[in-house]
Structure formats: C-alpha cells, structure tokens
N, C-alpha and C positions, 0 to 999 in steps of 0.2 A: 687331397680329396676333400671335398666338403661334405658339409653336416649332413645335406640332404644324401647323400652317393657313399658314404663312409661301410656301409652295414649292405651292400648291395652285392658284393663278390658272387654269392651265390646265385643272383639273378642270372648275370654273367657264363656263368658256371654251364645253368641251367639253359640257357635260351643262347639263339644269337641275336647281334642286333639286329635292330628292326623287326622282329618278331614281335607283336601284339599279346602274346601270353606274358609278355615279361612286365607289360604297364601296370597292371591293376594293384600288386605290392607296396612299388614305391610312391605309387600314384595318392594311394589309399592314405600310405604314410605322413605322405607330403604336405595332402590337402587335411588330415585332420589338425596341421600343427599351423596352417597357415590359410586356412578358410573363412573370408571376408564373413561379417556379420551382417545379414540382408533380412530386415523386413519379414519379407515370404520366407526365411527360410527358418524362422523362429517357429514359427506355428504352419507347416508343410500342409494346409489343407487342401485338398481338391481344385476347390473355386479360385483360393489364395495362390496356388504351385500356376494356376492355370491365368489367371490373370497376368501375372509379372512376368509370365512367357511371351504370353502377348505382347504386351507394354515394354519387354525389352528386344522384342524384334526390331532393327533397326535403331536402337536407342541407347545411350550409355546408361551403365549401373546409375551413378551417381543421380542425372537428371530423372529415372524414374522413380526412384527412391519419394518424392513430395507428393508424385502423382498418387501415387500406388498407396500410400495412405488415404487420400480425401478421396479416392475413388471407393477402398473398403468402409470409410466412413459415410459415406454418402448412399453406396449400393453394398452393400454390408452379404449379399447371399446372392444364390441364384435368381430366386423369384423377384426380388428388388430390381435387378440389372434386367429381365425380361421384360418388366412393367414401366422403365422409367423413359420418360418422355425422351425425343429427340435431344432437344434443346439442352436439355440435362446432360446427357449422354455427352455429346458434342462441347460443350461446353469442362465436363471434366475431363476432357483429351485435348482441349485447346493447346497449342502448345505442343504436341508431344508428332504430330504429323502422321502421315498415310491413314485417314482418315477412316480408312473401309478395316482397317482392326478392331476398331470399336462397335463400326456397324456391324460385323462378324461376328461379335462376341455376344452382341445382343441377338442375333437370328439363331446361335446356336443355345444360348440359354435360354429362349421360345422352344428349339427340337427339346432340349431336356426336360423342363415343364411336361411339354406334351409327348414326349415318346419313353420318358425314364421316370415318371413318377419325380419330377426337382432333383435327382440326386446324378449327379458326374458321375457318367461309366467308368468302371474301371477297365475293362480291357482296349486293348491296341486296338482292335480292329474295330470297336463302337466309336468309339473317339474319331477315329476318320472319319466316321459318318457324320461330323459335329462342322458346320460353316465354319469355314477360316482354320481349321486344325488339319494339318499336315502328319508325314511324319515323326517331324524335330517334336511338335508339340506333343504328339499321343505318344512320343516316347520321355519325353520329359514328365507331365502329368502321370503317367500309369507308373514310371520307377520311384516319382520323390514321392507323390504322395501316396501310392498302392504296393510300393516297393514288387515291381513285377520287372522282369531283368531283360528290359527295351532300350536299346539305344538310343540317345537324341543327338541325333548329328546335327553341326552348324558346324556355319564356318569357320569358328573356332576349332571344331575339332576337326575339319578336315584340312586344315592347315596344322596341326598337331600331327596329326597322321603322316600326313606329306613329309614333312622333314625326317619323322622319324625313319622311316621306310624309302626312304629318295624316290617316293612315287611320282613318278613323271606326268602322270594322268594329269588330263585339265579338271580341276573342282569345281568349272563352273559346269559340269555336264551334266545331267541326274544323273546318268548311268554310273557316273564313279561314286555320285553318293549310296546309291544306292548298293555298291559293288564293298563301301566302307562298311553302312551300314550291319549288311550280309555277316563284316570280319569280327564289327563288333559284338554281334550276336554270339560267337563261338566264345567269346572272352570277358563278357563281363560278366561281375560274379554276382551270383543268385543271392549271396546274403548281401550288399550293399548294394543293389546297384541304380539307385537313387545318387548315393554319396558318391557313384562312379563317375556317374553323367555328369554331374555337377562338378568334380573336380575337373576333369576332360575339359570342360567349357571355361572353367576360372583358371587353367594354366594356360589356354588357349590365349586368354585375358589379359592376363598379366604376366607373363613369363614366356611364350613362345609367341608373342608380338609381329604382328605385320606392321609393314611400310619404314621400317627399321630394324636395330641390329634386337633382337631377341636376349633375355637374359640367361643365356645359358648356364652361366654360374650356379644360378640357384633353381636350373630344372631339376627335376628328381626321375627324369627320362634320359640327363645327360648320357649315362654310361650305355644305353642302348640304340641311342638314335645316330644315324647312319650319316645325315646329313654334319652333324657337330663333329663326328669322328674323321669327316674331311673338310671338316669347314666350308662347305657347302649350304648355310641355312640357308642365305640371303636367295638362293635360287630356287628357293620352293616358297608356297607352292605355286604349279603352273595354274595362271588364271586368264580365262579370254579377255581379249582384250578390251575395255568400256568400249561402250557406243558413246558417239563425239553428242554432247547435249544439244539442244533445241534451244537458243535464245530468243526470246521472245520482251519485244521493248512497250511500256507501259505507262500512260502517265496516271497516277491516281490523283482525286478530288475529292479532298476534306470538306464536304459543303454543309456549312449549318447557318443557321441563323439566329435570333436572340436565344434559343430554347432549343431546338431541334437539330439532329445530325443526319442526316440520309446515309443508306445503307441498300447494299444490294442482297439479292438469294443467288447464289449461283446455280445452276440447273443441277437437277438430282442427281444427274449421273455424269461421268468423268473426274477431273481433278478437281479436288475440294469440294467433292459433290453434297450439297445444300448445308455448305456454308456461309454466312456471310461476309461479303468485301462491301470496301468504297466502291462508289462508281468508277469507271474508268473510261479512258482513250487509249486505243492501240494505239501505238507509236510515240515516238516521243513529241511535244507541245509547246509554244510558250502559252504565256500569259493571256495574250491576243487571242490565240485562237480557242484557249479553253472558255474564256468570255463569248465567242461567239458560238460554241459549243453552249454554253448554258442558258443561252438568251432562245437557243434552238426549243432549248427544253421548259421553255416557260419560266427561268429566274434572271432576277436582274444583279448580277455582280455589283457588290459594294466596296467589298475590298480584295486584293486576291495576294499570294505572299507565298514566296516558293520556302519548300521544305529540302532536305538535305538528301539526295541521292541513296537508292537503297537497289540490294541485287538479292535475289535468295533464290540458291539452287535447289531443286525437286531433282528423283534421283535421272530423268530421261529427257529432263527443258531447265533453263533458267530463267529470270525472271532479270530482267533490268528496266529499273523504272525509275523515275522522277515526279514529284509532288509536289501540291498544291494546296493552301491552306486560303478555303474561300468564305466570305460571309457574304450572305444573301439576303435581300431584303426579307423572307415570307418562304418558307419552307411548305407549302399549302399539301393535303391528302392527295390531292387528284391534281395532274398536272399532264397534258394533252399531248405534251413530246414523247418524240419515237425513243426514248431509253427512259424518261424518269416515271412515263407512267407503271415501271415496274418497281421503283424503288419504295423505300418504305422509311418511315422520319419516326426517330426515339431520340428519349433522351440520354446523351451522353452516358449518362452512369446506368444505366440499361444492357452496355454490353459488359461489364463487368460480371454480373447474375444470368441474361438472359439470353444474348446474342451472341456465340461465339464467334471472335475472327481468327481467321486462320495467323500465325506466330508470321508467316511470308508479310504482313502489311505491321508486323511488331513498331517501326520507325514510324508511321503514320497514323498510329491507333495512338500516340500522343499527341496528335493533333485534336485530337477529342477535347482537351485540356487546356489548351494554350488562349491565349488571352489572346482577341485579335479585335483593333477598334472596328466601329460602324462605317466610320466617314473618312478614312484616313487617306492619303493619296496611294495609286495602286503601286505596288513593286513587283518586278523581276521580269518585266518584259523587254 
C-alpha cells in the first residue's frame, strides 16, 4: 500500500467506492503534501484567483505562469484592467490565444467599476452576472478567494469524477456538468473548500491524466475509485466525439521596404477579432503570382524569398500556410488597391510594444528581422 492509501482503511470502512463522501480526506491530505507552487495561489486575492482562471482556461500551468506576472505588473487592480487601452490589453495576451478572454475580462472589470463600487463580488450568483464568468469560474473565485463552498468543475474534474464512479455519462453534455456539479455541492467541505477545488483540479492534472495511462500509483482516490479496482481507467471518461477541423490554406506576405513593414486589422469580430496579421492570399501562391498580386496593389516587387512552411491549429479550423519574404521599392500611406488601401506601414520594432500579432503568424513575425538585399535576383518561383 503506498504512502498516499496507507492510513485510508477507514475511508473504506466508511463509504463504498465511488461514493463522493469518501474524496475530500484523502484528497485534502494528498494535496496538502503535494501542491504545486503557483503565483495566484501565494497571494489568493480576488482579482489575482480571478485572472489566472481566466488565463489558464485553455492554457497549461507552466505557459501561463510569465504571462500572469507582467499582466499583474502592468494591470496591477481592477480599475487598471478597466481603463487600459486595447492595444495594451491585446498585446499582454499575445501569445496565450482565444482572444475574447481578455476582451471579457475587461467588459466585466467595467460591470464591477460600475455596478460593485471596484471590488469582486463575492457571491456565486453576482459573479455570473460578470462577462466571461461561468460557472467553473464563480465557483473557483468565490471558494479560493471567499472561501464560500462552490464547486469549480472542469474537465479536469469531470474526468476525476468519471473514473472514480464509472460514470458512463458523456462530459461533454452540460447536463452532466451540471448533474456533477449538483454532487459536489453535497460534499465539499465548508471549512476548505477553496483548497477542495483546487486539489480536484491539480489531481485531475497531474495524476488522473488524459490521453494516456493515469498515475494511479500515487492517487490518493486509488482505494475508492471504481474504475482502478477493474482496471477500467483508460475508458473513461466518455467524451463526444471532435468535430473534424476546417482547413483553411494561406499564403502570407512579409512586405517592407527600407523602413517600413505593412500590417493588416482584422475585423472586430470573429477569429482573432482586431488583431493584427500580415496581409494575405487565400490559397496557396508562388512567387509569380504574389508579384502580380502586389503590383495589383500599387508595389513594385524587388526582391521576393520564400519562408518555411507553417500550420497552426485554432480549436474548430486549421491554418496551412506558406510565406513570403518581400522588399518593395516604397511602402507609401495611401495606396489605391482593392486590399492595401486597408493596410497600415510601422516600423518593425513597433510590434514588439504596440501592435500585437496573434502567436498563429509566430514563423513569420521573424521576418520582421531578417536581412533581405534591394536588388538581388528573385527566388522561389
């Protein structure tokens, strides 16, 4: 018997497995001996519990771990994050994707200004009323940092759930979230259940593992979960099946000239809504006809240089594209073609501070950088 399961007999005793009364003991135990050191969860404040929710929807610990500093360092409170420009905003979630979390985060820090006097509700039910807050977040925020005893279900825990219990239920349904939820309400304990949630989510993490074999060894649920006592993990939990993604083929253009790079807005709303990209061509291109593409647009190609193939999946389309490293005589404000009169010409180091591009053009946004002659003969057609 291991360290974690050694001192559990009574659990046993007590409960059968898969019973949900028997988790929060060894759960408790588990996680106080074996709970990662995170940022937010040193200083559990409000704004702080509430930010790194957001920023780790979709996103691993580790990668948000940089963000989540120069985001508190930059928008340090509520009122800050309410006030701070687009560009700002956008710019410190570069990199991190699904871009309407951020814009969310800012329309609900405007409701708190204006409907809460600046300060984070504590209850479950104000919190829903907050843009972008479900209810994983109003139950995460209102336990860690109000210690009010809400469950925050995710997928983490509903795959925890699932094995424990051999719930055959599909998790991708709301209904069974919301049917978890309900379970967890009867069982999590009034005096921690901040440090509840939070364990439930870091064993989900680390120890009862998707897309491979689980570490049963060192669960501290081993002796109650239903699924391990027939060696049954690997078939939970049940989840609908993906939708087959949307490939969608791309060619982008580096266009600068002595000084200047052009740069697109994409429209405000849909994907990547008012970020900035490269210009582009649907479909894939060579050399030839991107030149006559840009002679369309009022530039005269001097040199053109293909770049190295790049794909990036979004979670319902993919992205396949191929690149273009061009120099142009004369990057001019105003330019009479049907696509560059929407573009807009800075300098390189400009998107560093001001312009954020979305991490999808990451291969191409080193083209900003690259040394490419005036007059040299053309390549890759």
């Amino acid at each position: 018997m291991d360290k974690y399961n050694e001192n559990l007999t009574d659990v046993k005793e007590i409960f059968r497995k898969g019973d949900l009364r028997a988790i929060p003991k060894p759960l408790l135990k588990w996680y106080d001996n074996n709970r990662r050191i995170l940022p937010w969860r040193e200083d559990p404040a409000p704004y702080r519990v509430w930010v790194s929710e957001i920023m780790l929807q979709q996103t691993r610990v580790e990668a948000v771990k940089p963000y989540f500093q120069r985001f508190m360092e930059t928008l340090p409170d509520i009122a800050a994050l309410a006030q701070a420009p687009e560009e700002v905003l956008l710019k410190l979630w570069e990199g991190l994707g699904y871009y309407n979390r951020v814009r969310n985060l800012q329309k609900a820090a405007i409701q708190i200004m204006e409907d809460y006097g600046g300060v984070m509700p504590d209850s479950y039910e104000e919190l829903l009323k907050l843009k972008g807050i479900g209810s994983y977040t109003a139950g995460a925020v209102s336990s860690i940092a109000y210690g009010k005893p809400n469950p925050a279900v995710d997928g983490n825990v509903l795959r925890v759930i699932a094995r424990v219990r051999k719930d055959e239920r599909c998790i991708s349904e709301d209904k069974v979230k919301k049917a978890v939820e309900k379970d967890l309400w009867e069982v999590i304990p009034t005096d921690r259940p901040g440090d509840f949630n939070q364990a439930m989510m870091e064993i989900g993490a680390c120890v009862c593992i998707p897309n491979g074999a689980p570490h049963c060894e060192e669960c501290p649920l081993q002796q109650i979960c239903l699924a391990y006592a027939d060696g049954t993990q690997l078939q939970y939990p049940n989840k609908a099946k993906a939708k087959e993604r949307t490939v969608e083929e791309k060619t982008i253009l580096i266009i600068r000239d002595a000084e200047l790079a052009a740069l697109h807005k994409r429209p405000a709303k849909g994907l990547l809504a008012g970020m900035y990209e490269f210009p582009s061509m649907k479909g894939y291109h060579t050399a030839e006809e991107v030149k006559e593409y840009l002679a369309e647009n009022g530039l005269q190609v001097l040199r053109i240089q293909p770049l190295e193939d790049a794909k990036h999946i979004f979670s319902h389309r993919e992205w396949h594209m191929k690149g273009y490293l061009i120099r142009v005589d004369e990057l001019a404000p105003k330019r009479e073609g049907p696509d560059s009169a929407d573009w807009i010409y800075i300098e390189p180091s400009e998107t560093r501070e001001k312009y954020p591009i979305p991490s999808a053009f990451a291969v191409y946004a080193k083209g900003l950088n690259m040394k490419l002659g005036a007059r040299e003969n053309d390549s890759g057609q």
